[in-house]
DOKELO-836917 format. One record per residue (C-alpha): x, y, z. Coordinates in steps of 0.05 Angstrom, whole numbers, padded with zeros to 5 digits, always signed. Example, Ala and Ser with C-alpha at 12.3 -4.5 7.8 and 13.67 -1.06 7.14 Angstrom:
2
+00246-00090+00156;+00273-00021+00143;
This chain:
506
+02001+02480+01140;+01929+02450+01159;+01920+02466+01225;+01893+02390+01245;+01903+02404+01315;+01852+02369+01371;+01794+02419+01381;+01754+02379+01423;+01764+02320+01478;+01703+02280+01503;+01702+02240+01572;+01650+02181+01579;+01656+02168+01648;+01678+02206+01719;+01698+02171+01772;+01775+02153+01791;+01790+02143+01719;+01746+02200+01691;+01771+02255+01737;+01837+02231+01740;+01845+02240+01659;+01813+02311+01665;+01851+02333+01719;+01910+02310+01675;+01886+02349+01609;+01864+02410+01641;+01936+02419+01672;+01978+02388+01614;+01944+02396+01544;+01875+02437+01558;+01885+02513+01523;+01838+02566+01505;+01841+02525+01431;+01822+02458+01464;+01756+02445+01509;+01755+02380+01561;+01678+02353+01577;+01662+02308+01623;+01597+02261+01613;+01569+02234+01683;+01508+02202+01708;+01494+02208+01784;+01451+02153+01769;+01505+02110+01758;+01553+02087+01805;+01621+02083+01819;+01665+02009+01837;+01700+02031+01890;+01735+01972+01908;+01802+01991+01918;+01834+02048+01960;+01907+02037+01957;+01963+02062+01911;+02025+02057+01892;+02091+02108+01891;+02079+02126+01824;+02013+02165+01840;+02066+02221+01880;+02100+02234+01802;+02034+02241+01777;+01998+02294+01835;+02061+02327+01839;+02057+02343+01755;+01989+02366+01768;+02013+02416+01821;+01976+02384+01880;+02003+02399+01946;+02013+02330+01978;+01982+02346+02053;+01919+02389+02019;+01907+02323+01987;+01912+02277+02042;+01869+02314+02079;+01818+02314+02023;+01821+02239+02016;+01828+02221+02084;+01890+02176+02061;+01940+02148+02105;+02018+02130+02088;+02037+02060+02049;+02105+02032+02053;+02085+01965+02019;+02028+01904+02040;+02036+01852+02077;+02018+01778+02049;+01986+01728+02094;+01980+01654+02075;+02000+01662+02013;+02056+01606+02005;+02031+01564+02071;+01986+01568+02128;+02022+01615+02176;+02067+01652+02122;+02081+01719+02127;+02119+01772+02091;+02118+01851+02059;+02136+01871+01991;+02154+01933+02009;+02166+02000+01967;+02237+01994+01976;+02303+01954+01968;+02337+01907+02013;+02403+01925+02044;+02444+01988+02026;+02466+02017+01964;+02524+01987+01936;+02555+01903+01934;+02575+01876+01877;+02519+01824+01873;+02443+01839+01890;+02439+01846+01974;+02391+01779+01961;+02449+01727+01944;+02503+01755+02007;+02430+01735+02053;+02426+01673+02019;+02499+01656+02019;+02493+01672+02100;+02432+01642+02113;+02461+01574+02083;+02505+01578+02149;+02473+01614+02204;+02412+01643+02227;+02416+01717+02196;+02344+01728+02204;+02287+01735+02153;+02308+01783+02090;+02248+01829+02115;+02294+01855+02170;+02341+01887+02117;+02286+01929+02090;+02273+01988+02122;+02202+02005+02099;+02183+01929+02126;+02213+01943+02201;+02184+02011+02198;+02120+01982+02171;+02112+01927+02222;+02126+01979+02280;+02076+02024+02246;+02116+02078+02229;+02126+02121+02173;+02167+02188+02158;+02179+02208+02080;+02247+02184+02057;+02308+02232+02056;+02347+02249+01990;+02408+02235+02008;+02433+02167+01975;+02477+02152+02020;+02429+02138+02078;+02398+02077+02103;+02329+02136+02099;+02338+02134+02017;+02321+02063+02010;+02245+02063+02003;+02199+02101+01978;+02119+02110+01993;+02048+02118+01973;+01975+02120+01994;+01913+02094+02020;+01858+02131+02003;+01781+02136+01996;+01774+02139+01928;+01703+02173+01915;+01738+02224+01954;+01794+02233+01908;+01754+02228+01848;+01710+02297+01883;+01781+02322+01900;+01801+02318+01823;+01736+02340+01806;+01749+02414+01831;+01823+02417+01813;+01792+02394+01745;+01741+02449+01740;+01781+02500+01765;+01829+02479+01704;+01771+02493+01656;+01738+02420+01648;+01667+02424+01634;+01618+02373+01667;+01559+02345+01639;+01509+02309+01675;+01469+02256+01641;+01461+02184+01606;+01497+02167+01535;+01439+02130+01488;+01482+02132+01428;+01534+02151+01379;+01550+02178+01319;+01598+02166+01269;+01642+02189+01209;+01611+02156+01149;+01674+02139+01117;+01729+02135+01158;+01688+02108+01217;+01709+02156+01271;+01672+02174+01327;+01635+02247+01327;+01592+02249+01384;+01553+02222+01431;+01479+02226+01442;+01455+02255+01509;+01388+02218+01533;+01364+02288+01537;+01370+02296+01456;+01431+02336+01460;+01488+02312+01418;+01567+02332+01451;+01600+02328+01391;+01684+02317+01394;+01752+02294+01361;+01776+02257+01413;+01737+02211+01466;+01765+02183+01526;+01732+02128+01549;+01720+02128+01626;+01664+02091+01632;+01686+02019+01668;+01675+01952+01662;+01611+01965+01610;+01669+01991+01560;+01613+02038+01531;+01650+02063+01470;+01706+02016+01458;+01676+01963+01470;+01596+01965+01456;+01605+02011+01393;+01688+01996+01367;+01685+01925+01387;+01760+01925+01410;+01763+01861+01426;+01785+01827+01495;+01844+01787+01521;+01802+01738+01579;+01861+01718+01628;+01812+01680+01670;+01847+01610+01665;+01900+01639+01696;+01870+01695+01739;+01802+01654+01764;+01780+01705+01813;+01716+01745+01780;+01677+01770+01840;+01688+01825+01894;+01652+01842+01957;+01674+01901+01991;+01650+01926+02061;+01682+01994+02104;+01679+01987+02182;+01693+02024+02237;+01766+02013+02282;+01798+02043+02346;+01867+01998+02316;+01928+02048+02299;+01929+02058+02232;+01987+02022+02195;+02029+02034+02131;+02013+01988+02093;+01955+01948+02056;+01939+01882+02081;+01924+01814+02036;+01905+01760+02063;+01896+01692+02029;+01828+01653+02045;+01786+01587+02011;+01763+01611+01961;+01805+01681+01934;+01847+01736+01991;+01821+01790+02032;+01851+01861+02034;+01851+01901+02095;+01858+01985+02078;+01862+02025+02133;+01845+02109+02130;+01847+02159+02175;+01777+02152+02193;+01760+02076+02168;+01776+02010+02145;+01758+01992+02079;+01752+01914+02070;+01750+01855+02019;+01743+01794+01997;+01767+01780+01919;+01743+01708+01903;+01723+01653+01852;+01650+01650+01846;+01657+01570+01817;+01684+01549+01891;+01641+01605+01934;+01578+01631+01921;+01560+01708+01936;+01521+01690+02000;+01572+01654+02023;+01637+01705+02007;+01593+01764+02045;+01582+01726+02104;+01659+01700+02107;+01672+01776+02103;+01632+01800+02150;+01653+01756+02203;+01724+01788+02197;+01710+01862+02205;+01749+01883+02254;+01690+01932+02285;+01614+01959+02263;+01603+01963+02187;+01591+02018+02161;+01561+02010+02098;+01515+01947+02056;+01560+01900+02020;+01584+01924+01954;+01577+01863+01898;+01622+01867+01834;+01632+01814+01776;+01697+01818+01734;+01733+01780+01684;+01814+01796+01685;+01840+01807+01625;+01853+01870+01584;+01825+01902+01521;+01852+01877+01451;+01866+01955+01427;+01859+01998+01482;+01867+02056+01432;+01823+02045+01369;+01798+02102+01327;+01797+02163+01362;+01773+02130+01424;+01820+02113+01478;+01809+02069+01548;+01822+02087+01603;+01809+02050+01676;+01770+01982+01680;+01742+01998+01602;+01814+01979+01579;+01821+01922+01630;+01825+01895+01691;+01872+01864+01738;+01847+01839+01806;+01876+01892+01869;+01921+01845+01891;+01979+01887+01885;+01940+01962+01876;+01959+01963+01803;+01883+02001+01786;+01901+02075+01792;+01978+02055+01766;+01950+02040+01701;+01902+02097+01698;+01965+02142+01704;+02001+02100+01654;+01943+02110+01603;+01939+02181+01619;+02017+02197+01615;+02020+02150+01553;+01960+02192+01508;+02000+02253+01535;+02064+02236+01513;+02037+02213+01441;+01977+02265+01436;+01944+02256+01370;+01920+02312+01312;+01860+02297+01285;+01889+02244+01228;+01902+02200+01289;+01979+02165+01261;+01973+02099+01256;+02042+02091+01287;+02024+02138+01347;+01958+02089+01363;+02003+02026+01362;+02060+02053+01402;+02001+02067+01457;+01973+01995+01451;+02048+01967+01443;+02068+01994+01517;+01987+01990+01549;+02000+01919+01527;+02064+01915+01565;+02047+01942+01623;+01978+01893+01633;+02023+01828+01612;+02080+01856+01663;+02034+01869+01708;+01987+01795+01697;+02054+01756+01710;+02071+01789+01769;+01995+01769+01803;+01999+01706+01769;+02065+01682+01816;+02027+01699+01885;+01982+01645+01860;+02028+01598+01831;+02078+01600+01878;+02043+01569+01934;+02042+01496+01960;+01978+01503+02003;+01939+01453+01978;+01881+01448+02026;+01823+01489+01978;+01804+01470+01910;+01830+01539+01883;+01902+01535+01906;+01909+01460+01884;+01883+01501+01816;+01929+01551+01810;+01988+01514+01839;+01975+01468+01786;+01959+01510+01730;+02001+01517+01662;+02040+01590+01663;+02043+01632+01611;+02112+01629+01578;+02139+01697+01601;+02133+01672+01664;+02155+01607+01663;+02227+01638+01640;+02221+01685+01696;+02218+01631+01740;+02263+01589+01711;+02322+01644+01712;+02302+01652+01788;+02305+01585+01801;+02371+01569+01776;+02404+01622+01800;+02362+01680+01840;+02372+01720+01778;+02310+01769+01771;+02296+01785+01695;+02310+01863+01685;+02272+01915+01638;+02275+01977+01629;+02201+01990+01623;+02141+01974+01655;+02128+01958+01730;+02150+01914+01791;+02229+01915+01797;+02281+01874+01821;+02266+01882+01900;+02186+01869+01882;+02197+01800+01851;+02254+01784+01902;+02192+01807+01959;+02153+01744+01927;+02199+01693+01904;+02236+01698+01973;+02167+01711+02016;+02127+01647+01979;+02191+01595+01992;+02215+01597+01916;+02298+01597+01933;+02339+01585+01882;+02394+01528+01874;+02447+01577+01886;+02464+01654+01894;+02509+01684+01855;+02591+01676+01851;+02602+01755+01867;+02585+01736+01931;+02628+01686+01950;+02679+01744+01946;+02654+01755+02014;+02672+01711+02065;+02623+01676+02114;+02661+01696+02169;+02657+01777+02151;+02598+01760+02123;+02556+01746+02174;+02570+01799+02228;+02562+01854+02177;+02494+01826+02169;+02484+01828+02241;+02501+01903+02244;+02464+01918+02189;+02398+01887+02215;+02410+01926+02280;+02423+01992+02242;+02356+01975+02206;+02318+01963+02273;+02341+02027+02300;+02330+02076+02236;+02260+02053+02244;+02254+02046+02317;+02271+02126+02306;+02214+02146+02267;+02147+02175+02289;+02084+02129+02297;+02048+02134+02233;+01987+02173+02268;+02030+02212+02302;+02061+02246+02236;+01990+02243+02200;+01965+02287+02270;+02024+02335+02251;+02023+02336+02176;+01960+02321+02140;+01907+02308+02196;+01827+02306+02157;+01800+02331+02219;+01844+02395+02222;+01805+02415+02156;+01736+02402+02180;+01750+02438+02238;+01775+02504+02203;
């Protein structure tokens, strides 16, 4: 046989994305047969909008070997057990969508329909007081979840809020160390196979030309290879996701830090509230045709919660994701194969999900055409899972006091979610797959926290009656309160685990 094997990979782009993918290669695919490069430009910057995760990033460090309190420590991160929505569905609203279920394991129906069945009859208390991560969160307290299924502890699980320059440098070593090579300098062109128009380098500024098989392309929003020279094409979800400006601004705090990320709806768009071990990184995500820049920094800035720390950070965006985010032999990953807005920290999800997904379907160098669809095929569902799930924060609101919620309150859905609602609405039935993100407790979070009830819960749990019902609910909430009136202060198990300072100082 023709050995057609991948000899050589090419990285446009370092950042989160960048150093992510190479920290990925060098552990899972690099050999002495295969080089990694990395092409950077100090000169360009980094967005750095977002700070916070989701669980998924634990499956991915732990593949890469990277000891969990080594890493906090790096990125300064603190726990996340969900984020909290403010305003969202009315003036005043409140709720978590937390990393976790409701109730305990086991009921014949979801836990959902036995607290709507109650509620209908007595005061039971909000659903948040069944979910353990939620109580713990709103106390401020975090331990790691145990493994035994039977406990009330194995109901949630957790994630991170980090700085995310800092775990780009983190990946950065753990990348070199691994083998990756990094190359410093601007990308002024391409080359490109004559015939079957592949790519087969890239030309350095400095005249130097890295020449590859396979290019990963890191390099953001500007989409520098897949989009500027492959012209993959674009989905624009604007008319349904109108937000397409960021300003972001850090500032100091002497406020506990608390597990979980903050989001907070405003005029004009929602600010998020990120809080590290040694900062708060804010932002306001809005819709430049009802508030102008000058306008959304000042709004900010008058809601840091102590001294900034840093000059307001500007970015423009369209949501929407990339047509073929595999095309050729050039693959994107990050913002260059699309963006959703950080309402729900899906950024660094996806980058693992492109990562994992080139991994698991890692091409020779005739690239199969059924290997680059299969990658666009599930890409594809993951952004479209992923749109309708930010789409219903929006949509299910009845504030009508701004011009942008009478929009999106008002706005036509796109089918997929329109039959998600509809199943909800008739019957609090949450549409299951077996792929892709956002489960059944995530959409119950929203529909439930945003006043979308359905006509009825389901029959199972009229097997139940009131009567028992309702005092089982009342222990349960208690047994809730206490499991989390049990666990350490966030910043008290940080101090004790995974402390930056305890670094510095050795």
């Amino acid at each position: 046989m023709t050995d057609r094997g991948i000899r050589r990979v090419v990285i446009v782009g370092g950042g989160t994305a960048g150093w992510m993918t190479a920290a990925a290669l060098a552990r899972l695919v690099k050999t002495p047969r295969i080089s990694v490069q990395l092409i950077e430009s100090a000169e360009i910057g980094t967005v750095g909008v977002g700070e916070s995760t989701l669980p998924h990033i634990r499956a991915f460090n732990e593949r890469l070997g990277i000891d969990e309190a080594e890493f906090m420590k790096a990125t300064r991160a603190t726990f996340k057990l969900g984020i909290q929505f403010e305003d969202w569905g009315r003036i005043g609203d409140r709720y978590i969508h937390p990393f976790g279920d409701y109730g305990m394991p086991g009921g014949e129906a979801p836990f959902h329909h036995y607290w709507l069945k109650a509620s209908a009859e007595a005061d039971v208390g909000p659903l948040d007081d069944y979910s353990l991560p939620v109580v713990a969160a709103r106390q401020g307290r975090f331990a790691p979840p145990s493994d035994d299924a039977r406990s009330l502890m194995s109901t949630y699980g957790y994630a991170y809020q980090l700085d995310a320059s800092l775990y780009a440098r983190f990946l950065r070593t753990v990348s070199e160390a691994g083998g990756v090579e990094r190359l410093e300098g601007r990308i002024v062109g391409t080359r490109r196979d004559g015939e079957s128009g592949l790519l087969t380098g890239v030309e350095m500024e400095s005249g130097a030309i890295v020449e590859g098989d396979l290019f990963i392309d890191c390099s953001g929003f500007r989409g520098l290879l897949i989009e500027q020279v492959l012209e993959a094409g674009f989905h624009d979800w604007s008319h349904w996701l109108p937000c397409d400006r960021a300003v972001a601004m850090q500032c100091a705090t002497d406020q506990a830090t608390v597990p979980y990320t903050r989001a907070r709806a405003l005029e004009a768009g929602w600010q998020f509230r990120i809080p590290l071990q040694h900062r708060v990184g804010n932002g306001y995500v809005y819709c430049s045709a009802f508030l102008d820049q000058d306008a959304a920094t000042d709004r900010l800035h008058g809601l840091l919660e102590g001294a900034a720390l840093n000059a307001p950070n500007h970015q423009r965006f369209t949501a929407g994701q990339r047509r073929r985010a595999w095309s050729g032999n050039c693959v994107a990953i990050g913002l260059s194969g699309g963006f959703i807005e950080p309402l729900e920290s899906t950024s660094i999800y996806l980058i693992q999900q492109g990562i994992t997904q080139l991994i698991a379907l890692w091409p020779d160098r005739d690239f199969a055409p059924k290997a680059v669809e299969e990658y666009n095929r599930w890409m594809d569902l993951e952004f479209e899972r992923i749109r309708d799930f930010i789409i219903l924060h929006y949509c299910a609101t009845k504030r009508d006091d701004y011009e942008l919620w009478n929009h999106v309150r008002t706005m036509p859905l796109p089918d997929s979610l329109s039959a998600k609602l509809e199943l909800w609405r008739e019957g609090g039935v949450v549409q299951e797959y077996r792929d892709g993100l956002f489960l059944h407790p995530s959409w119950v979070a929203v529909y439930l926290g945003q006043g979308v009830r359905p006509a009825r819960w389901h029959p199972l749990a009229d097997r139940r009656e009131t009567t028992q019902l309702i005092p089982a609910l009342a222990r349960l909430r208690q047994t809730v309160a206490a499991a989390a009136a049990r666990l350490p202060t966030q910043d008290a198990y940080i101090a004790g685990h995974c402390d930056y300072r305890t670094a510095e100082a050795a």
